[in-house]
Every structure is written in C-alpha cells, then in structure tokens.
C-alpha positions as CSV (number, residue, x, y, z in Angstrom):
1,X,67.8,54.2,37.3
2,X,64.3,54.4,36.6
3,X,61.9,56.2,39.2
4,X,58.3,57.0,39.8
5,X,56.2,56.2,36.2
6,X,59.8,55.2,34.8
7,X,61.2,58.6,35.2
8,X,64.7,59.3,35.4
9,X,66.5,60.5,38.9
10,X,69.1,62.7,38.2
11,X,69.7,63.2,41.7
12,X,69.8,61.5,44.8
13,X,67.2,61.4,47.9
14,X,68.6,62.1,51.0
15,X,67.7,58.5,52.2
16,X,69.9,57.8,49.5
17,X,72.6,59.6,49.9
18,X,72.9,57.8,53.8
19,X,72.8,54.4,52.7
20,X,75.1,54.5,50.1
21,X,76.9,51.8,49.9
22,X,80.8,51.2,50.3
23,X,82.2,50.6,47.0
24,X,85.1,48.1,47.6
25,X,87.5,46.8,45.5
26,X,86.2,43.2,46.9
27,X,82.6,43.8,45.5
28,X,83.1,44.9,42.2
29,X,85.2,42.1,41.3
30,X,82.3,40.1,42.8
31,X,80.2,41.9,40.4
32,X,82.3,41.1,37.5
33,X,82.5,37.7,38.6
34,X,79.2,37.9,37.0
35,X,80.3,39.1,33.5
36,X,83.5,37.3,33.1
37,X,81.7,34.1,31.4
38,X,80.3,36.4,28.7
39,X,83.8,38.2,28.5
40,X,83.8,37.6,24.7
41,X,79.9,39.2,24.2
42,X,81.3,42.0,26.2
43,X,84.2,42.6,24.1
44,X,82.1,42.5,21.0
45,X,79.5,45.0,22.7
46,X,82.5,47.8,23.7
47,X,83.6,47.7,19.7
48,X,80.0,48.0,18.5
49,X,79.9,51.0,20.9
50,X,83.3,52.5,19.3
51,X,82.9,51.8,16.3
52,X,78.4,52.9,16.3
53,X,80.2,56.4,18.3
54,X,82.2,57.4,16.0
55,X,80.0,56.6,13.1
56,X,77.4,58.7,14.4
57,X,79.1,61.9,14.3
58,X,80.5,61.4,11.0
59,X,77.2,62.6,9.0
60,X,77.3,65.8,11.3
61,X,80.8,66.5,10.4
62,X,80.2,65.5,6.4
63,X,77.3,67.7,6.4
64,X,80.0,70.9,6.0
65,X,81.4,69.3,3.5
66,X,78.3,69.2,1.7
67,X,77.5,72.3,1.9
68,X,80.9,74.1,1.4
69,X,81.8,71.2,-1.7
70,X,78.5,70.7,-3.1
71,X,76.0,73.4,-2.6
72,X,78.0,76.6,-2.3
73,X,81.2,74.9,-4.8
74,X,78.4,74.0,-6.9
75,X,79.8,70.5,-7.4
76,X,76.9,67.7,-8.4
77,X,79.6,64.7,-8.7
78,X,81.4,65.3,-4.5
79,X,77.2,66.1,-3.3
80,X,76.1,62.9,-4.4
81,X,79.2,61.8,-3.3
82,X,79.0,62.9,0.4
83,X,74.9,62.5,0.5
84,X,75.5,58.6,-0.5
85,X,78.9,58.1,2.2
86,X,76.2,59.8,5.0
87,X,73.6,57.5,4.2
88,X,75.7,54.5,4.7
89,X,77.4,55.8,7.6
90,X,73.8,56.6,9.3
91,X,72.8,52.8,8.2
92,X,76.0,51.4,9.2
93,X,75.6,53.0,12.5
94,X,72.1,52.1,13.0
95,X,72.6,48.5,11.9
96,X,75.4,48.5,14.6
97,X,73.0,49.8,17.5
98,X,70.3,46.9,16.7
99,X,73.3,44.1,16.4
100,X,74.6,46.1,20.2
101,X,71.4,46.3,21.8
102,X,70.5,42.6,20.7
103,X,73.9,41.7,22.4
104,X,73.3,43.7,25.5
105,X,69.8,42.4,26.0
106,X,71.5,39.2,25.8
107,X,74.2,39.5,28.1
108,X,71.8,41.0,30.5
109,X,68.9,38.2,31.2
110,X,71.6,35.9,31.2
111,X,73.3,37.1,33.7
112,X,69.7,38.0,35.8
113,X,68.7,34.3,34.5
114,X,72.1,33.0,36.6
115,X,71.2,35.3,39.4
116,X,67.3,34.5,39.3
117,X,68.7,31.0,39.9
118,X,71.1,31.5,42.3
119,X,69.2,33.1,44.5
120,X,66.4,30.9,44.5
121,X,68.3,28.0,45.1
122,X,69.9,29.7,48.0
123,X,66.6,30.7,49.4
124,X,65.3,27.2,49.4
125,X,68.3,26.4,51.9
126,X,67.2,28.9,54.5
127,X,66.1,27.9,57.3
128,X,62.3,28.4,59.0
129,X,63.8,30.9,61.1
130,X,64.6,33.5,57.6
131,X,61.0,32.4,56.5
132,X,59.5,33.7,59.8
133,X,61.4,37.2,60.4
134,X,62.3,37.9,57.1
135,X,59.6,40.6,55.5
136,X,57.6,38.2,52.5
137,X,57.5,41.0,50.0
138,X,61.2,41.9,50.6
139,X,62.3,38.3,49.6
140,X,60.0,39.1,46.5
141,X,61.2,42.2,46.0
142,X,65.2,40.9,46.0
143,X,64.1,38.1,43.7
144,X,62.5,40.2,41.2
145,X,62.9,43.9,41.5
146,X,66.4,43.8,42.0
147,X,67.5,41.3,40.4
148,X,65.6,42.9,36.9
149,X,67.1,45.9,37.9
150,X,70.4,44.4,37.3
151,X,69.4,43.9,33.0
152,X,69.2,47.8,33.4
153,X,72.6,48.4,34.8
154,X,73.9,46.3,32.3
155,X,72.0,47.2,29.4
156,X,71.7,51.0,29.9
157,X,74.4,52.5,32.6
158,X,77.5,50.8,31.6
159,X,76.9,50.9,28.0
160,X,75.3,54.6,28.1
161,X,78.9,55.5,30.3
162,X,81.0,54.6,27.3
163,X,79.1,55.6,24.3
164,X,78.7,58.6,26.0
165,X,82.0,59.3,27.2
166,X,82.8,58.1,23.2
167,X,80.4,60.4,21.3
168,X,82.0,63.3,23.2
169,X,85.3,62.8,23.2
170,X,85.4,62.6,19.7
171,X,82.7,65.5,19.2
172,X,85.2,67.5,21.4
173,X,87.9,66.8,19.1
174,X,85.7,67.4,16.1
175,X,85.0,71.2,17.1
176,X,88.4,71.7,17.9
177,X,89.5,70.6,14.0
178,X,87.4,73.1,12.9
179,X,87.8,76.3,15.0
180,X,88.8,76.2,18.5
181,X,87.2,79.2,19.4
182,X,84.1,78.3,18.2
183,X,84.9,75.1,20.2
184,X,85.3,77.1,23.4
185,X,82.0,78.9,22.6
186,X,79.9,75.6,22.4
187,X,81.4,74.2,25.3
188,X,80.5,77.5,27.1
189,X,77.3,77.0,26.6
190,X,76.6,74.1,27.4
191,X,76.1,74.3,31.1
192,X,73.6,76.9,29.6
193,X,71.0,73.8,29.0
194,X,72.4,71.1,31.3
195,X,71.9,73.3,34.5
196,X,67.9,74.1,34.3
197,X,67.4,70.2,32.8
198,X,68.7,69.1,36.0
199,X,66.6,71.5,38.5
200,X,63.9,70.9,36.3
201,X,64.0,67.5,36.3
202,X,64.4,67.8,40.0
203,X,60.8,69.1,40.6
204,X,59.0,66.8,37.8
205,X,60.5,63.7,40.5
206,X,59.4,65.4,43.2
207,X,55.7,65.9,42.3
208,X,55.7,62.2,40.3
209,X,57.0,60.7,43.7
210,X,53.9,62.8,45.2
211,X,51.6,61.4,42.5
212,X,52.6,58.4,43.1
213,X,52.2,58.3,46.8
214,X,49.3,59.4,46.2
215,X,48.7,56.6,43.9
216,X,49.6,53.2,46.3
217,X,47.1,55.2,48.6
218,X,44.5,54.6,46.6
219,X,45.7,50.8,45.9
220,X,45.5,50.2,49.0
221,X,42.0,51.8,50.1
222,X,40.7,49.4,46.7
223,X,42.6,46.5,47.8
224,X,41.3,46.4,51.2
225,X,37.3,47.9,50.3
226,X,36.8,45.7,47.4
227,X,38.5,42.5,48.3
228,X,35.9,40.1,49.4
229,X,36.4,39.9,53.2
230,X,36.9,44.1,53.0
231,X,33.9,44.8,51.0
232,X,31.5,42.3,53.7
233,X,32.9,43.9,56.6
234,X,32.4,47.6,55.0
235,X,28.7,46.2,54.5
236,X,28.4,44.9,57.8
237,X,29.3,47.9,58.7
238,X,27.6,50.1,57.0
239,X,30.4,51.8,55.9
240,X,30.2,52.5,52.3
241,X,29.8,56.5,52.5
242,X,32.9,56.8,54.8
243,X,35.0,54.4,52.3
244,X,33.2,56.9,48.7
245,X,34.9,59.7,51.0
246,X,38.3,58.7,51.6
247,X,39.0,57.3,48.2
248,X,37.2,60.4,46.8
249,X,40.1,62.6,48.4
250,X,42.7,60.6,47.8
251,X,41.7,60.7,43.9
252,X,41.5,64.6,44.2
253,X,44.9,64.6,45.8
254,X,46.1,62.5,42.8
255,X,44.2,64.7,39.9
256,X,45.9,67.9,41.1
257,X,49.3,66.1,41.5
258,X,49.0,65.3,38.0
259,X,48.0,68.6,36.7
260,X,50.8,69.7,38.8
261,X,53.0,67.4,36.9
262,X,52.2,67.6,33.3
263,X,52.4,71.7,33.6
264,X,55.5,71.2,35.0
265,X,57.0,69.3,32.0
266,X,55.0,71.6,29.7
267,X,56.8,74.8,31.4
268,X,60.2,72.8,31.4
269,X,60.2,71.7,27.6
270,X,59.4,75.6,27.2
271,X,62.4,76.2,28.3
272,X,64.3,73.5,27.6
273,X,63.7,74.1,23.7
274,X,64.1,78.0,24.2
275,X,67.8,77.1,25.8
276,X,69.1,74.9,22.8
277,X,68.7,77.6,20.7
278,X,71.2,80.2,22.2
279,X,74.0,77.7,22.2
280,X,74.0,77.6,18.1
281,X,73.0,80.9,18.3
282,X,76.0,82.3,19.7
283,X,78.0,80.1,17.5
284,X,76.3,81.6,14.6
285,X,77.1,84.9,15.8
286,X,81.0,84.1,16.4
287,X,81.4,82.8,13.3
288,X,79.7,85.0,11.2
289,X,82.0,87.7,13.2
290,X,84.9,85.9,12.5
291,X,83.8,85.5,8.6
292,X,83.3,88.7,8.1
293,X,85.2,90.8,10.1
294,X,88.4,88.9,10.3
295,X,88.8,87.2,6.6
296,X,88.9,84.0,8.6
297,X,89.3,80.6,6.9
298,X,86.5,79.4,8.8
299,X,83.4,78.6,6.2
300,X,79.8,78.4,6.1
301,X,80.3,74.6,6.3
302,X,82.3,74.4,9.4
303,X,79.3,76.7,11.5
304,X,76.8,74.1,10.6
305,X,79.1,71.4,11.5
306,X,79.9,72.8,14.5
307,X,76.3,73.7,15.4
308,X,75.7,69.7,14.9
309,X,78.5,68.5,17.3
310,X,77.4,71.1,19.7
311,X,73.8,69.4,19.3
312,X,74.9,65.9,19.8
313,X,77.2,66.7,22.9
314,X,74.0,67.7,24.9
315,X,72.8,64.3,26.0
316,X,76.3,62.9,26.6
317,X,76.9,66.2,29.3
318,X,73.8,65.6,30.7
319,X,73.9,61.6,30.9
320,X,77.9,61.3,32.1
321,X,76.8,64.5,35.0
322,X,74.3,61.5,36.5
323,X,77.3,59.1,36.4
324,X,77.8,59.3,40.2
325,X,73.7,59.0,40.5
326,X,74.0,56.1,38.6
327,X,76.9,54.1,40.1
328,X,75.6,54.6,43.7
329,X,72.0,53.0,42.6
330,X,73.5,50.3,40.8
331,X,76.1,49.2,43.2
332,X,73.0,49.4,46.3
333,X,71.2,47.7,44.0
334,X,74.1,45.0,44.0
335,X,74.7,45.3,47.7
336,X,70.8,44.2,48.5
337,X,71.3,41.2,46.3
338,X,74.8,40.2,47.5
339,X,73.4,40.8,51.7
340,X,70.6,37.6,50.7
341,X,73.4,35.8,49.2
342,X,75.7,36.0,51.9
343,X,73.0,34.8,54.4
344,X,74.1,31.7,55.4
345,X,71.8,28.1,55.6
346,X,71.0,28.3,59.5
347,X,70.2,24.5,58.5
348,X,72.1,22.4,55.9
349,X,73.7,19.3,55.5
350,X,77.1,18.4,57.9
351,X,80.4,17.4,55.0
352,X,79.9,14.0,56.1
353,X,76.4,13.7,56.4
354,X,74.7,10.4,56.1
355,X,71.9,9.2,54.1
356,X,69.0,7.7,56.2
357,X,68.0,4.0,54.5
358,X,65.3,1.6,55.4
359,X,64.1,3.8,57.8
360,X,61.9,2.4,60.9
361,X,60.7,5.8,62.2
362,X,62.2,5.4,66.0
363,X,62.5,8.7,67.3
364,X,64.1,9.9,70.4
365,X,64.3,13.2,72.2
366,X,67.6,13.4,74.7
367,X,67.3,16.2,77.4
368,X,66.6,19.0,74.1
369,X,66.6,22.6,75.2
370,X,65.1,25.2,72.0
371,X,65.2,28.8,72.1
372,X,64.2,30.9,68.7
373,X,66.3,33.7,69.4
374,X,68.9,31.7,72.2
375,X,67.9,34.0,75.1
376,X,64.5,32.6,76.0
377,X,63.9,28.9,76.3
378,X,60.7,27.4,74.6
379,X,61.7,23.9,74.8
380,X,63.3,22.4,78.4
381,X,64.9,19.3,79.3
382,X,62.5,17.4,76.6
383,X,63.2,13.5,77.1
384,X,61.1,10.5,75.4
385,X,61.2,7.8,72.9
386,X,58.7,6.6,70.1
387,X,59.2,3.2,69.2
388,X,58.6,1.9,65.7
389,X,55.2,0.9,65.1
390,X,53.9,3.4,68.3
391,X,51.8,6.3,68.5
392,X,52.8,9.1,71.0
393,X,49.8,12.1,71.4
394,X,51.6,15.2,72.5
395,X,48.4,17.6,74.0
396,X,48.9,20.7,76.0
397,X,48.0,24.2,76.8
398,X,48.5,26.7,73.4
399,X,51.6,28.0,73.5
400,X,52.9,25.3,75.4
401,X,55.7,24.0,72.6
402,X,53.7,21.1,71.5
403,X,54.5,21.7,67.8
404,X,57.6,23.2,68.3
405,X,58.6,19.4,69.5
406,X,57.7,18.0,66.4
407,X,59.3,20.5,64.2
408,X,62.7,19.8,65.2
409,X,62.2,16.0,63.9
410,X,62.8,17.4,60.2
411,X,65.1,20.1,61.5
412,X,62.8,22.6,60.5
413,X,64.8,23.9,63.4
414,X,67.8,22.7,65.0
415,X,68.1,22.0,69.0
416,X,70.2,24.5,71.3
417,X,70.9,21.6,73.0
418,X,70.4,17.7,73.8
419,X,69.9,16.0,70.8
420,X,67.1,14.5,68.4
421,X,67.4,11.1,66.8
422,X,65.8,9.5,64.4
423,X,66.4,5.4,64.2
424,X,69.3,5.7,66.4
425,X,71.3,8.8,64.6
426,X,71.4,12.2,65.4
427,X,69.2,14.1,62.7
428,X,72.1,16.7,62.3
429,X,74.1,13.9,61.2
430,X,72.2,12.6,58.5
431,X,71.2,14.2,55.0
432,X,68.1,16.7,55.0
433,X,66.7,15.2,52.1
434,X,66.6,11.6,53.1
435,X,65.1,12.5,56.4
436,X,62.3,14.7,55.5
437,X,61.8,11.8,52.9
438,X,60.6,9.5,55.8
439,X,58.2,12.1,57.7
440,X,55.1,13.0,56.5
441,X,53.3,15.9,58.0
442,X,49.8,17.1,58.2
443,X,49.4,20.6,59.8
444,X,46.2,22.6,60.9
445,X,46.4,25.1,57.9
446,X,46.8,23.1,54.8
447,X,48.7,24.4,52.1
448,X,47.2,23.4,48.5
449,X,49.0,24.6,45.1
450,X,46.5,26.1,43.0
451,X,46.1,23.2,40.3
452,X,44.0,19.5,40.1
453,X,44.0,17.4,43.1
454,X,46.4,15.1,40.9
455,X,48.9,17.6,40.9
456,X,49.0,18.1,44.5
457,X,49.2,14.6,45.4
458,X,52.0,14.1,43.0
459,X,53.8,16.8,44.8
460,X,54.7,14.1,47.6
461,X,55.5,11.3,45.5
462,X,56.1,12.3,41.6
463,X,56.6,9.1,39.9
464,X,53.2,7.5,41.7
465,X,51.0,5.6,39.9
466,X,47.2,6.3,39.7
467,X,46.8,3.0,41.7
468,X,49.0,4.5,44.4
469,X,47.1,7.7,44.6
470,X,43.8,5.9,44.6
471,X,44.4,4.1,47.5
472,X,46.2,7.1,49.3
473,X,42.9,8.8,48.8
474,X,41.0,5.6,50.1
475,X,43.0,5.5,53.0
476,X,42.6,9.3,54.0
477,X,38.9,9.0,53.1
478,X,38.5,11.1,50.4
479,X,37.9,9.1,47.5
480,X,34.2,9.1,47.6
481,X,33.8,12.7,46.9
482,X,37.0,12.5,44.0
483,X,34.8,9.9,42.9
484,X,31.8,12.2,42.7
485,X,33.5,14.7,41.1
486,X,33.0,15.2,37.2
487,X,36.6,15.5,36.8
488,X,38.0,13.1,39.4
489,X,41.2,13.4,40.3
490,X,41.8,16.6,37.8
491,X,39.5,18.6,39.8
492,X,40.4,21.8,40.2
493,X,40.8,23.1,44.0
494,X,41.8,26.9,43.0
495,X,44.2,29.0,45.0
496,X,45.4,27.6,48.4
497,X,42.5,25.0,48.0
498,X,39.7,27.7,48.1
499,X,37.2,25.6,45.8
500,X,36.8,22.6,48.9
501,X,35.7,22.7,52.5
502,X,38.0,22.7,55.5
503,X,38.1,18.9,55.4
504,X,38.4,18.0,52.5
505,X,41.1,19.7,52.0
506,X,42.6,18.6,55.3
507,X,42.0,14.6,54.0
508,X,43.6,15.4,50.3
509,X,46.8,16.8,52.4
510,X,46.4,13.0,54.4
511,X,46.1,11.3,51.1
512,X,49.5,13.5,50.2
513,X,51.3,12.7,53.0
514,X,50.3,8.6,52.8
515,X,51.5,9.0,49.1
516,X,54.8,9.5,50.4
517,X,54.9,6.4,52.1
518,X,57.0,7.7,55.2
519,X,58.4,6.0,58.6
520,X,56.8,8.9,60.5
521,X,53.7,10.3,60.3
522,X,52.7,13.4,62.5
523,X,49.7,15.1,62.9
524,X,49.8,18.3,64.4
525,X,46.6,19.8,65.1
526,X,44.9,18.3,62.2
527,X,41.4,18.5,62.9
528,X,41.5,21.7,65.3
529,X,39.7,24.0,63.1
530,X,37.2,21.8,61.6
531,X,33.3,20.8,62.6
532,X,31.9,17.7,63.9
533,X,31.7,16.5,60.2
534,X,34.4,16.7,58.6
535,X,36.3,16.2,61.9
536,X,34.4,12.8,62.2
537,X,36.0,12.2,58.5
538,X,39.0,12.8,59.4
539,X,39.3,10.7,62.4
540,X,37.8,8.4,60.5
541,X,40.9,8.7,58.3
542,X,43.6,8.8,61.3
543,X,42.6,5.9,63.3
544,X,43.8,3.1,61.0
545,X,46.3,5.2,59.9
546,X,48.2,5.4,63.3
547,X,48.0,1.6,64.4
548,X,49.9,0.7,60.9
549,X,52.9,3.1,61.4
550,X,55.1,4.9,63.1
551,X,53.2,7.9,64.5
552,X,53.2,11.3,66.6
553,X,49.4,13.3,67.9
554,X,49.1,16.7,68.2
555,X,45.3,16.9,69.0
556,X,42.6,18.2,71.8
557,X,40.4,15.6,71.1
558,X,39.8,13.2,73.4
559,X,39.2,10.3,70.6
560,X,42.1,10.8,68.9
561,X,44.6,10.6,72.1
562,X,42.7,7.4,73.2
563,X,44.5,5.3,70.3
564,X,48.1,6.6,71.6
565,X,50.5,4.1,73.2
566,X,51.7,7.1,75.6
567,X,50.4,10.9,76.2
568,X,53.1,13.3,77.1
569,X,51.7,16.3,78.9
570,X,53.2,19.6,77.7
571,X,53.1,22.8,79.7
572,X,55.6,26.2,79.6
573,X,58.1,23.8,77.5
574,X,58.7,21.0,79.9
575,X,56.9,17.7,79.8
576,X,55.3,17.6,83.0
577,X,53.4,14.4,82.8
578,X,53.0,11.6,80.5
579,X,51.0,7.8,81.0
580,X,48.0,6.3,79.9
581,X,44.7,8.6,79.7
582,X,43.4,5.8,82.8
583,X,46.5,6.8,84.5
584,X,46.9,10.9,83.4
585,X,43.2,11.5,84.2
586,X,43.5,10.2,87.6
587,X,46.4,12.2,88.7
588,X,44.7,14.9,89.2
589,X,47.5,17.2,87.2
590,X,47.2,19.3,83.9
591,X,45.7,16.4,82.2
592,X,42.8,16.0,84.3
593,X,42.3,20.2,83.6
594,X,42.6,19.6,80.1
595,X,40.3,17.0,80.3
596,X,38.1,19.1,82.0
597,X,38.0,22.1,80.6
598,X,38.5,20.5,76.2
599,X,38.1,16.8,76.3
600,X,35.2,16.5,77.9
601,X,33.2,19.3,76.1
602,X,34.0,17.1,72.7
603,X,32.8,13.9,74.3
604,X,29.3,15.9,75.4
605,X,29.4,17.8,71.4
C-alpha cells in the first residue's frame, strides 16, 4: 500500500502491527462477496496474468538460443528466426498487460462504485446521534480514502501476488533446465539484493513520514494564518512576526528532511545497482569455470539466459517478501469499511410501518423521558398537546431541552420513554419519509447549498412550479429583494449562503420550508442571532404564517410568543409551567424571570 508521497511500505509500523486485524474465514468471504458478480472478468484477468507470465520470460530464455544458434553457429535463417518469435512474444505480452490492466481497472471502480454507494446510502440512514459523535473527517475519510484504497488492492496486490508468484515459478524452473548449479548460484544470491532494498527502503519511509509530518505542519499553520478569520485575528493581534517565525522553522525542518531524503535514495540506488551486479557476476564466473574447466555442456547461451531469469526474479522476491505487509493493510483497510457498514440505523422504519396521509399536524407528547447516552435524563415526564390549526411557543433557559422537544417530532431522535404522536399515531409507527414530509423546520443556523436560490428552494419541493416558489418567497418575505436581484431567483448565494445577510438567508430557508407545504411548521430559535432588522422581517414573515397552520415557537422574543395559543415553560427538562403570557407573567415563576431578564429588554430595544 502506498505511503508518504506514494511510497511503498515494505514494513509495518508498530501501530500497525497492534491493530491488525483478525483475518476470519467469515470476512474474506464477505470480501469476495464483493467480486463474485464480476467472477467472469476475474477469470479472464487470472489467464491474461498466466498466459502475459509466461510470455514474458520467453524472450529471456530465446535470447541463448540466439546467441548459441545464430551468432556463435553463424546461422542467418534460425537468428531472424528467433529475433522475429521474441518480437511477437514481447508484443503479445505487452498487448496482454494493456487488455489486463484495462480489465483490472475495470473490475476495480466497479466494485468501489458499489461500495461508494453502499456506503452512502447506509450513512444517510444513521441516525443524529452517529452525525454528532462520529469524527466528520473519519466519515470522509471511510467514504473516500478507503474505499479508493480498495481499487488498489484489487488492481495491484492481488494481481501483483499471482504474476509474481507466476513469473518465478516458472523463471525457477527455467534455470533449473539449463544448469541447476548455476540455478543454486542465482538463487544464492538473491537475498544478496533483497536484504539491503528492504532496510533501505526502511529508512527512506522513515524520513518521508518525517517530511511529511513536517509537511501537514505547515498546512496547518497556512490554513489557520491565511484563512480569513486567521489572518484578521493575527492582524488584530499584531502577530504577523510571531506567525513569519513559526512557519519559517517549520519550512527549515522540511528542507533538511528532504535533503535528508533524496541523499538517502541517491546512497541506496548506489548500492542497490552495485548489488545487481554480483549476482550475474558470480554466475559468469561459475559458468565460465564449468566451461572451461569441466568440458561442461553448459554454453555461452545458457549463462546469458540464466543471467536474464536471475534479472527478472528480483522484483517478484522482493514483491511476494511484502505479501504479509500487504494482506494485513488491505484486509484493515476492509475491516474499517466493513465496522461503518455494520453500524446499525439507530432510527429506521418498523416492518410494518405506516405511511402518514392527509396529515393534520396534531401532535402529542405522553409522559416522554430522553436521554443521549441513556444514563442522564435531558427530557422528563414531557406531557402536552398541539391541536391542528394551534401555535404552541416552547421558551426557556439555554440548555433547558427546548429544542430537543421538537427534535423528537421527526425522530431525529427517538424517546427512552412515553411516546410522541403525530395525528393520533405513534411516530415510531409510521414511515420516516412520510412524516418528515409533513414538518417543515427552520433552525437558528441555516444551512444553504452552495448554488442559485432556485436550487435551494427546489430542495424542499422538486417538482414546484415557479408560481409556487414565488409565493413561498412572498409569504416568507423575501421576494422583494429576489426581485431586486439582477438574476432573480438564479442568484447565486455561494457556499453555506455566504453571499446574503443573516436574514435573508434565514427568510429564503422560510420560503423553503413553506415550499413544502407541511402540517407542522416549527421554528426553533429562528431569529435568535439576528438584529432588529432583519429580525423585524422575519417576524414579519412568521406571524401570518403561524395563525394559518399547525405550528410550534422556539423563540425569546416576546412578540413572537404573544401569537401562541399556549406557552409551555421549560426548565432542567421538565415543563414547569405553561398558560397564557397574562396568566405565566403573573405567576411570579420562571416566566416572569424570563420575562424580566429577555423579554422585556426586546420590548425596551
């Protein structure tokens, strides 16, 4: 497997060799599971490599021949012969490795194409819980990474195993036609170049890995120094001298790494190429003994085709001595992807699920308990109803649970006990399509897809018609400034929605959420993090909105809970009071602080 720079590891690393996996008989039929549809390709690839083997080492073993028949027997007719037969085998064999490695490259992205897929759709099924503990660039890094790393396996280890294995069987067998002492004398020698390839191959990994260190260093100190939020606060600062003197040494580390590197491989090609020559040396020097000195059989011919194999059985030693190296990588490599496929959906659909139809949007919350990790309780003994056509305004300290409460209407997480319905059924009993197709949600951090406001709007509702999303936007109070846009609705809002203010984006995700036409609308904290302005927009936008559906308020603002039908009053996870703001404000409870302490400052702002 490919390491620092795309060197090759012939070794392992000690973190490695402990988490190597357990190779079962169980997963590597799971991993062949993978191959079996392209059985047929397979089949085809293993005689290519045979056949492209064997065809190989033919020119090496014709070019005795040639000499001994044609240049030293003086014989014009068998040299042109032989020269022509070599050709064609060397074509033959060449035209086999292209027909091979197009065949391998296939097999290979088809099989990462069905594991690409596989694993994404399985990731889309996980619940909010995998999204929240699970480490962002390992989910990347299992989609991608590992997933490419499997075309590698495919295309390079197993294939490079058996036309290895191939090529020196047969070279084997070659030398030991010809002279089998000589045979014994190449194969002697051997460890002669295989042995200082591996320890110096050891030390070029360890310095690249350095070098490379080294190198993600230095990524990071430029992704964090001239990012735009890095470079104002080293400004701010005034700390641009500090920043020139820690990337400064890091590049110096790098530099001499480098050096360190490069002499490295100059020193180890040194010897390397001083190492293949004492292997044919001493084969030279056997068989001229045994020429001369012994009146052997053996000709001038067979030394040079015995030199060749010799030649050609270096990179097959070397490669099939990193089979274990290899095998442990790939099968960890298989391991990671297999642990994210064996996750199982916290949240999916029950066998007999049901699908939710004309929905009204009554929701009701019976005695629900919530804990993330089942040991402490963020939710207690919640109990209300929304009525179609009502508005309930949930408000409470932060951290209290208040969105938490909302978020197990979708099952974006699933009770530890009571129950949620929605129009009478228990939301674990009906399908998760059909009843996050009735709620539409409008968060404080609104999440925009870098493309046209059309585009994002059509993410709710696909098939809508420009009508439809003109009056979505009418209703959310946006479609003045569309309006004024050169481009309208294809206006561009750039990544995450970075090219409009705070609330306009917050009104486009409105429009997005009207667009979907659903029973229930919830709001949670929509207009937290926004100024007077485009909070006044906003509410501007909510007010209508919430007397002509179905309808839940997150909010701190005291103009916003006034349109409710009922407040609940959240604190540590219980509902501890819930009425009429008349009512709440005069009971001299958590309300009344609230009211106190955040209500009444927006009223005076």
């Amino acid at each position: 497997m490919p390491g620092p720079r795309g060197m090759s590891r012939g070794y392992l690393t000690e973190e490695e060799k402990k988490n190597a996996p357990k190779v079962t008989t169980a997963l590597i039929k799971r991993i062949l599971s993978y191959l079996k549809p392209y059985w047929r390709q397979l089949a085809l690839v293993l005689g290519c490599i045979i056949v492209s083997s064997v065809c190989s080492l033919f020119p090496s073993i014709l070019t005795g021949r040639i000499i001994d028949e044609g240049l030293i027997g003086r014989n014009m007719e068998a040299l042109i012969r032989l020269i022509l037969i070599t050709l064609a085998l060397n074509f033959g064999s060449n035209l086999i490795n292209v027909g091979q490695s197009y065949l391998n490259s296939w097999i290979a992205q088809h099989i990462s194409y069905d594991m690409r897929n596989q694993m994404y759709r399985h990731l889309q099924k996980m619940s909010q819980r995998f999204f929240t503990t699970a480490n962002q660039g390992d989910i990347i890094t299992r989609m991608t990474s590992d997933i490419s790393g499997v075309e590698s396996v495919i295309t390079n280890t197993f294939t490079s195993i058996l036309s290895n294995a191939i090529t020196l069987v047969v070279a084997v067998v070659a030398m030991f036609q010809k002279s089998w002492i000589l045979a014994l004398v190449g194969i002697a020698a051997v460890p002669l170049f295989v042995l200082p390839t591996r320890m110096a191959g050891k030390t070029r990994w360890k310095l690249a890995g350095e070098a490379q260190a080294c190198n993600d260093e230095i990524n990071g100190i430029l992704n964090e120094t001239l990012s735009v939020s890095g470079q104002l606060l080293v400004k701010l600062f005034g700390q641009e001298e500090k920043e020139y003197r820690r990337y400064e040494d890091a590049n110096g580390r790098m530099i001499r790494l480098n050096i360190r590197e490069r002499m490295a491989g100059r020193w180890f090609f040194m010897l390397l190429n001083t190492l293949t020559t004492i292997g044919p040396m001493l084969l030279y020097l056997v068989g001229g003994i045994l020429i001369m000195r012994y009146d052997s059989t053996l000709t001038v011919g067979d030394i040079t085709v015995l030199v060749a194999l010799l030649g050609r059985m270096y990179g097959p030693v070397n490669s099939l001595l990193n089979i274990q190296v290899d095998w442990i990588r790939s099968m960890a490599m298989f391991t990671r992807i297999f642990e994210y496929y064996d996750m199982k959906a916290e949240i999916d659909d029950k066998p007999d699920a049901k699908e939710l139809k004309n929905a009204k949007g009554e929701v009701t919350f019976d005695h629900v308990d919530f804990s993330y990790d089942g040991e402490r309780k963020i939710l207690k003994d919640i109990s209300f109803t929304l009525k179609s056509g009502d508005c309930v305004a949930i408000v409470g300290p932060s951290g209290s649970g208040k969105s938490t409460i909302v978020n197990l209407i979708p099952r974006l997480w699933d009770v530890s006990s009571g129950s949620v319905t929605f129009d009478g059924t228990d939301v674990r009993d009906l399908t998760l399509h059909s009843l996050r197709d009735e709620i539409g949600v409008v968060t404080q951090e609104t999440y925009l897809f870098n493309g046209s406001i059309r585009e994002n709007l059509l993410y709710a509702k696909p098939e809508a018609t420009e009508a439809e999303m003109i009056e979505a936007c009418r209703k959310a109070n946006i479609l003045d400034f569309i309006q004024k846009q050169p481009d309208g609705l294809d206006t561009m809002v750039g990544n995450r929605g970075l090219k409009l203010s705070g609330g306009e984006k917050q009104r486009i995700s409105i429009a997005r959420a009207l667009l979907k036409d659903p029973a229930l609308l919830i709001f949670d904290e929509a207009t937290s993090a926004l100024d007077s302005i485009s909070e006044a927009a906003i509410q501007a936008a909510i007010n209508p909105l919430i007397e002509e559906r179905t309808s839940i308020l997150i909010a701190h603002r005291l103009s916003t809970i006034l349109a409710a039908d009922e407040i609940l009053v959240v604190r540590d996870g219980q509902i501890v009071e819930r009425g009429t703001h008349k009512q709440l404000v005069n009971a001299g409870g958590t309300y009344q602080e609230l009211y106190e302490t955040q209500f009444s400052k927006a009223i005076d702002e």
